[in-house]
Steps between C-alpha positions, in 0.01 A plus 500: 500500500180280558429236748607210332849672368543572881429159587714344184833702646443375908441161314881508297641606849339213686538220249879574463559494911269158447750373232787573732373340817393205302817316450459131433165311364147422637563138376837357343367435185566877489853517490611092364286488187571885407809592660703187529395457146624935399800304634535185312435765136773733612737180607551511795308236639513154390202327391530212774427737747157643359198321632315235337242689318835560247545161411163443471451812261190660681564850555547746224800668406386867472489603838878365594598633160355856545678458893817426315530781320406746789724307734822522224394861447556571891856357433606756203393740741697381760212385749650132578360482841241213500225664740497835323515320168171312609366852641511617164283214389233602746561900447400426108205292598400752755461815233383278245232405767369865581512544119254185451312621765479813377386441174214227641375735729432817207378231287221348773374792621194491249390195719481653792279840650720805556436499857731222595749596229730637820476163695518264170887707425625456843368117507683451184832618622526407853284217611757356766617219347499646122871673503567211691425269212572789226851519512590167491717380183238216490296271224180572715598859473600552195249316291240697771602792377494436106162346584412846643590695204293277268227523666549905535481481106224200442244770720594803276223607265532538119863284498644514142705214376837586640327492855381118432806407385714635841172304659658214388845568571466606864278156540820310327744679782261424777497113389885477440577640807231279688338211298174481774406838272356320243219435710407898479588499105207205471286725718576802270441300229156364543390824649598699189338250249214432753401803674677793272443315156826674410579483117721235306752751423550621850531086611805462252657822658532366791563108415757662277638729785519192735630248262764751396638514923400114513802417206756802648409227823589192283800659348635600839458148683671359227823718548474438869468138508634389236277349241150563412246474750123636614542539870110594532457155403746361711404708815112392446630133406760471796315628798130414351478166323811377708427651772802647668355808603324308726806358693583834671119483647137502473219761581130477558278679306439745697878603541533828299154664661615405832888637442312852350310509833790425712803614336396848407461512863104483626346823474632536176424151454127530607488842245645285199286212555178731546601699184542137306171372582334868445663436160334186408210644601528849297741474241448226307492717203886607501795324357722584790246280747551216253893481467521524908165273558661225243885517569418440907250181361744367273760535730315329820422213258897412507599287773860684581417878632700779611413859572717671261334297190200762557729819518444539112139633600609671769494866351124423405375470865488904528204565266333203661525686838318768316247356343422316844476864671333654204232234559475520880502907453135443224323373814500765686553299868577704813789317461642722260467782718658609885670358710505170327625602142777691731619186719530288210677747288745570794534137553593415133724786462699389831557148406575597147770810614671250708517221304628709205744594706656195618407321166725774333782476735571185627643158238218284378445120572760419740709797452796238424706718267509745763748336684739462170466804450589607869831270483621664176533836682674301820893578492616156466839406505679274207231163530122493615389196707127555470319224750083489514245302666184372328408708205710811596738434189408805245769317262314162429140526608408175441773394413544662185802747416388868522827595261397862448552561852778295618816637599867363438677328745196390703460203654160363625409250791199412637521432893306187590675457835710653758766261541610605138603830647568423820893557464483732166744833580535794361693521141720806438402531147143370505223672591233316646079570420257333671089508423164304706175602512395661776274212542791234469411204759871420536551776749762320675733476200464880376599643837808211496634651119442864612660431831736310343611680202457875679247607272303802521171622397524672191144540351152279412349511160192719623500860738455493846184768451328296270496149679187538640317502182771313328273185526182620513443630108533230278785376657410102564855389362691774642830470705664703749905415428743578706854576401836499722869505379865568638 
């Protein structure tokens, strides 16, 4: 068994425990515009509780329809439960992650020199934040990692038609699953008529691939929504020309290069960054500097940003790491020798063990569904009276029904003030649940309902040993919700 074989089986291990930490979403559109919608295909959710992007016909159909059937295949197995039915989501994204990986990293190795062959595996696999990201049952994911296995292909040598024509079906499931992939295919594009002066032939292979995933897109949109419709269009048309992307905010610039130097925490950050600029600098000859180069441009030049818009890429950074160190290592500098090469090594490799660690073990975002999933194990008695301050409600996050996860006979309140509970007692056949932030201002009023109601501490949404990094790696919107019952 070789290196990378060795590293392959540590890699299943750790992106499975990943996938079962990591219940809930790193942002909602996550679970209501894949989930909710499984939901809504299967029947049991109703189409006025799906967001708006359903009315207004934006998102495509394959995803929630590809959910659906692994969600109603987890029923004829007998798997109802909602929170190992979405961990079986995120366990088939996580293997069919390390096998993406696996094939990018065999089919890149030409581009690199054999002595960094060692670091450019491990990189690939467990960059902190990469199982982290890898395992979600995402758009960004998913169409990341169909990306990835195109590309894996487009740099193979001596490709026969067959090959071109899975070129252009991978680069049809990477744009149906996320639309913002079309800016890659126009890279790809005009880099294999420009720079590879690729034949006719090979151009129809893959047109013809893609078209052929582009109308099994058209086809399925029109079952889900009920008439025919071309939600690329209507996502570009909707949040561009009308702009209602840009109602739920606006970015500089700058954004997405400051979030990489930031959110991949900063001596990771400073690395990435270096290895980017190194990259304009060196490798201005290979495709793979292009597609990252040009997505991050195109995306800065829209005015509503979020981090997770760039996780498509975010299996490419690896090999840019590389080349950066493969350039630094040509110049010969002291600094590539000693005590220096040793401190920064050591220093990398500490940040990254820990931050793998407690990215792989503790809920993303806000760590919300945590808590749901903590009250489904509570032994409740015949009704649930679930109460929450601020955003502590895993059920409706703003204010939209999670239906997947809600349980029967539950009934929601938000607490605004004390007085409202100020004479509540004890039912005999309701059991009362009660979630705040551990930042909630309205002290006063939690320690009147827990008081009140005799509740008792019965668990938060992240561990007690991982708290003191819990808001350190990329953890900006994170949480720390606390949960109490009778």
């Amino acid at each position: 068994m070789n290196f990378h074989q060795i590293v392959i089986l540590i890699a299943i291990v750790w992106y499975v425990v990943t996938a079962w930490f990591s219940s809930g979403y790193i942002q909602l559109d996550e679970h209501y515009q894949i989930i909710e919608f499984a939901g809504y295909i299967n029947g049991w959710n109703d189409a006025n509780d799906l967001a708006w992007e359903f009315n207004s016909q934006i998102r495509s159909s394959i995803q929630p329809y590809f959910a659906a059937l692994i969600l109603k295949f987890c029923g004829w197995i007998n798997v109802t439960n909602p929170f190992s039915q979405a961990f079986a989501l995120r366990l088939l994204t996580a293997l069919f992650s390390v096998f993406s990986i696996t094939i990018f990293v065999n089919s890149v190795k030409s581009l690199i020199s054999k002595k960094f062959w060692k670091p450019f595996i491990l990189l690939s696999y467990f960059i902190w934040f990469l199982p982290y990201i890898n395992v979600r049952f995402s758009s960004e994911t998913w169409s990341g990692l169909f990306l990835l296995l195109s590309i894996s292909i487009l740099i193979t040598k001596n490709k026969n038609l067959t090959q071109y024509w899975w070129i252009g079906i991978l680069l049809g499931l990477s744009f149906l699953f996320r639309f913002q992939a079309g800016i890659v295919i126009a890279t790809i594009g005009c880099w294999l008529l420009i720079k590879d002066k690729i034949s006719l032939i090979n151009i129809a292979m893959i047109s013809l691939g893609f078209i052929f995933i582009f109308f099994l897109g058209v086809i399925s949109d029109f079952f889900f929504y009920g008439n025919l419709t071309i939600t690329p269009w209507n996502y570009f048309y909707v949040n561009l020309i009308e702009g209602v992307a840009s109602n739920f905010g606006v970015s500089p610039f700058y954004f997405y290069f400051q979030e990489i130097y930031f959110k991949s925490f900063i001596p990771f950050g400073v690395l990435i960054f270096t290895s980017i600029i190194i990259a304009i600098i060196k490798k201005r000859e290979e495709l793979i500097f292009w597609i990252v180069l040009i997505f991050i441009i195109s995306h800065s030049l829209i005015s509503h940003k979020e981090f997770r818009f760039i996780f498509p890429i975010i299996n490419l950074l690896p090999i840019f790491i590389i080349w950066s160190l493969e350039e630094i290592n040509k110049l010969n500098l002291n600094i590539t020798k000693g005590k220096a090469i040793i401190i920064f090594v050591f220093l990398i490799s500490s940040v990254n063990t820990i931050g793998l660690i407690v990215a792989s073990t503790t809920p993303p975002s806000s760590g919300i569904i945590e808590i749901a999933k903590q009250i489904s194990l509570l032994e409740k008695k015949k009704n649930v009276n679930f109460m929450f301050t601020g955003e502590a409600n895993p059920y409706a996050p703003w204010n939209c029904k999670a239906n997947f996860y809600l349980e029967n006979n539950l009934n929601t309140q938000k607490i605004f003030s004390k007085s409202r509970y100020s004479n509540s007692k004890i039912s005999q056949d309701t059991t009362d649940v009660f979630a705040f932030s551990i930042n909630d201002s309205n002290r006063k009023i939690v320690k009147k309902i827990i008081n009140n109601l005799n509740l008792k501490y019965r668990g938060k949404n992240v561990s007690n040993w991982a708290l003191p990094f819990f808001l350190v790696y990329n953890a900006h919107d994170k949480n720390v919700i606390l949960l109490y019952s009778n």
